[in-house]
N, C-alpha and C positions, 0 to 999 in steps of 0.2 A: 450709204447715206450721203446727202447733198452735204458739202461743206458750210462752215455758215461764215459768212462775209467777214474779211479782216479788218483789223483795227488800221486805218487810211491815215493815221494821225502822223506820223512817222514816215509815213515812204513819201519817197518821189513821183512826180510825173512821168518819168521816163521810166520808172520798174512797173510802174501798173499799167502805162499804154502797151508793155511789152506784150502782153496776154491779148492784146486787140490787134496786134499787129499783122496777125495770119487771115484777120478777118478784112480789117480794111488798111491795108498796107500804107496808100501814099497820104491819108488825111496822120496818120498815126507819125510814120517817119517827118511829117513836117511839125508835127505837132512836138514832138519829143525834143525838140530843140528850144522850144519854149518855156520860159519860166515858169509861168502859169498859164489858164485857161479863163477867157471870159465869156461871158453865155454863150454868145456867140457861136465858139469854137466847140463846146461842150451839146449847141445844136446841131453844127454838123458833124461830129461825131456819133449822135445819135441817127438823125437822117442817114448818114451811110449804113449804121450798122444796121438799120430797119430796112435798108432798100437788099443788103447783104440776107435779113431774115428773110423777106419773102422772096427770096430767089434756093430758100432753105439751107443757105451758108451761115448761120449762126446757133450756136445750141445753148443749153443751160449756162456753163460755164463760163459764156463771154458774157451772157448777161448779168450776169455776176460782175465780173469786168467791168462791166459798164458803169455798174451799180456804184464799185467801188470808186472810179473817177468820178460819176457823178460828185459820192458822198465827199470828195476828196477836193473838189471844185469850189463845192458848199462851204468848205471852213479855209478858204485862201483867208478871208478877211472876214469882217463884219460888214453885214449888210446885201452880202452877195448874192443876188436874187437869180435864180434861172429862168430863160426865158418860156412860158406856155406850155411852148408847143413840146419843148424841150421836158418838161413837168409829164404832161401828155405822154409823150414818145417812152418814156422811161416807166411811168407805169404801165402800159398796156404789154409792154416787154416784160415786166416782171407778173403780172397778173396771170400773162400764157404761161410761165416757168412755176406757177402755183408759190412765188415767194411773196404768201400774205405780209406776214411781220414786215419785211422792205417797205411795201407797199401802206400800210398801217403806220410806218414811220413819216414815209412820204407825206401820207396825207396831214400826220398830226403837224409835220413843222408847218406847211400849207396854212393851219386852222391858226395855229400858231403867229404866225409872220402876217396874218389877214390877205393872205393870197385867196385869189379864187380859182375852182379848178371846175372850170363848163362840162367835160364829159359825165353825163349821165350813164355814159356804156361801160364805164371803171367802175363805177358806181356798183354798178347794177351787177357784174362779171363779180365782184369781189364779195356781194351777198350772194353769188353762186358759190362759190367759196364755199362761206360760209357754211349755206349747205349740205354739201359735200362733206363737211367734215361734222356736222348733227350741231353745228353752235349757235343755237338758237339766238341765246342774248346776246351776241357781237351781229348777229343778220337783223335782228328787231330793230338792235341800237340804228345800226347804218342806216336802215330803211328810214325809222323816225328823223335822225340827222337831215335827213336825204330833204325830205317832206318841211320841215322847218328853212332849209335855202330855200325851197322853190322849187327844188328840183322832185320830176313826176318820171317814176322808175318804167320802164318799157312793158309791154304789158305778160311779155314772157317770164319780168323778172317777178313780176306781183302772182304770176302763176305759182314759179318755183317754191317761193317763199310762202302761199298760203298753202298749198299740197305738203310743204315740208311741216307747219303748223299745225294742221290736222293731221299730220300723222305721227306725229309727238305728243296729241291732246293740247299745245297749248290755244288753249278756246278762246280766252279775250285777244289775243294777238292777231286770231287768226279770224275772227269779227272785225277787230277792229281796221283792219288791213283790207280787209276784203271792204268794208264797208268806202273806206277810203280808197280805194279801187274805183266801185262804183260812180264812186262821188265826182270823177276826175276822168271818168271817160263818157262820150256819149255816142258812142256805139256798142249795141249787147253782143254784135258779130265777135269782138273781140276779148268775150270771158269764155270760158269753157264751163257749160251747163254741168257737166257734171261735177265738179268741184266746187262748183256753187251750192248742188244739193249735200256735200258731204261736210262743210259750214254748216250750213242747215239742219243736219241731221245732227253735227257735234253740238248744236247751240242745244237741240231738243233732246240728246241723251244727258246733257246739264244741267235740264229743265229751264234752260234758260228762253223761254217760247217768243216774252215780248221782243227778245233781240231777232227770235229765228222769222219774228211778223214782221218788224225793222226792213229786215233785211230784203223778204219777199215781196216786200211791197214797192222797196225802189227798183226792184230789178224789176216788175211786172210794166211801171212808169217807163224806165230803161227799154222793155219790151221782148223781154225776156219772158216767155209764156211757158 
């Protein structure tokens, strides 16, 4: 089993860059001399360790690492804000390592601190998650969340999530999601007709018809025949 992140409150920067130091050797060695870390420095040590992943030189473990400087960066002082992209880079790292809760914390200080955070594809990756693992109401919640910023989920993610709703039964979720689907795109090339009829059919085995008329009728406007 994966280890779960240590308590950062107590160590050094120089014993947690250790565990990075195989990955990106001369940002770490300069680093390690350093009192602390300001976003900056905490950017390009992500940027390396990213450029280090897709060359497939980083695994679980450092990300982890990463993880823990991040979190370690975060409590030098009050007010310590990371930069974006730096925000970005650190979830999409932990998102590919399946470490939801990280990433769940990530976001809540984010919500927290009144940060914003633009990617839609963390988003959207993380109610994969989600469903991956059958948890409806954390993939609902997100989605709604998601919908209330402004932000409109890809249209692979509003697939996963309605197929994963219809096959749990849950029916208003998986209306009302689909319906807000609909609502937000205007091309019918990009739903899959069949998954539209099994909405359709779940609204009509609930007898719930005037939803499953709702529904048929915008996608027929949509062009959806």
């Amino acid at each position: 089993a994966a280890k779960e992140s240590r308590d950062v409150t107590g160590s050094s920067l120089k014993d947690l860059l250790l565990d990075l130091f195989d990955v990106i050797p001369n940002i770490t060695r300069r680093f390690q001399r350093f009192p602390g870390l300001n976003p900056e420095n905490v950017l390009e040590l992500l940027l390396g360790s990213e450029s280090e992943r897709q060359r497939g030189g980083i695994e679980g473990r450092k990300v982890r690492a990463l993880w823990e400087v991040f979190r370690w960066a975060s409590g030098q002082y009050k007010g310590f804000k990371h930069l974006p992209q730096a925000r970005e880079i650190m979830a999409s790292l932990l998102i590919r390592e399946a470490k939801v809760k990280e990433v769940e914390l990530l976001l809540m200080e984010m919500e927290h601190n009144g940060d914003r955070f633009d990617n839609e594809g963390i988003f959207c990756d993380l109610i994969q998650k989600y469903v991956v693992d059958f948890d409806s109401r954390k993939a609902v919640m997100l989605f709604d969340w998601m919908r209330r910023k402004g932000f409109i989920p890809s249209s692979s993610c509003y697939q996963i999530l309605i197929d994963h709703l219809v096959r749990v039964h849950r029916t208003e979720s998986a209306y009302r999601i689909f319906l807000d689907w609909v609502e937000t795109t205007a091309e019918s090339n990009h739903m899959n007709i069949d998954g539209i009829g099994k909405v359709i059919e779940l609204l009509c085995l609930d007898q719930r018809v005037q939803e499953a008329r709702v529904l048929a009728r915008k996608l027929v406007a949509l062009g959806c025949n």
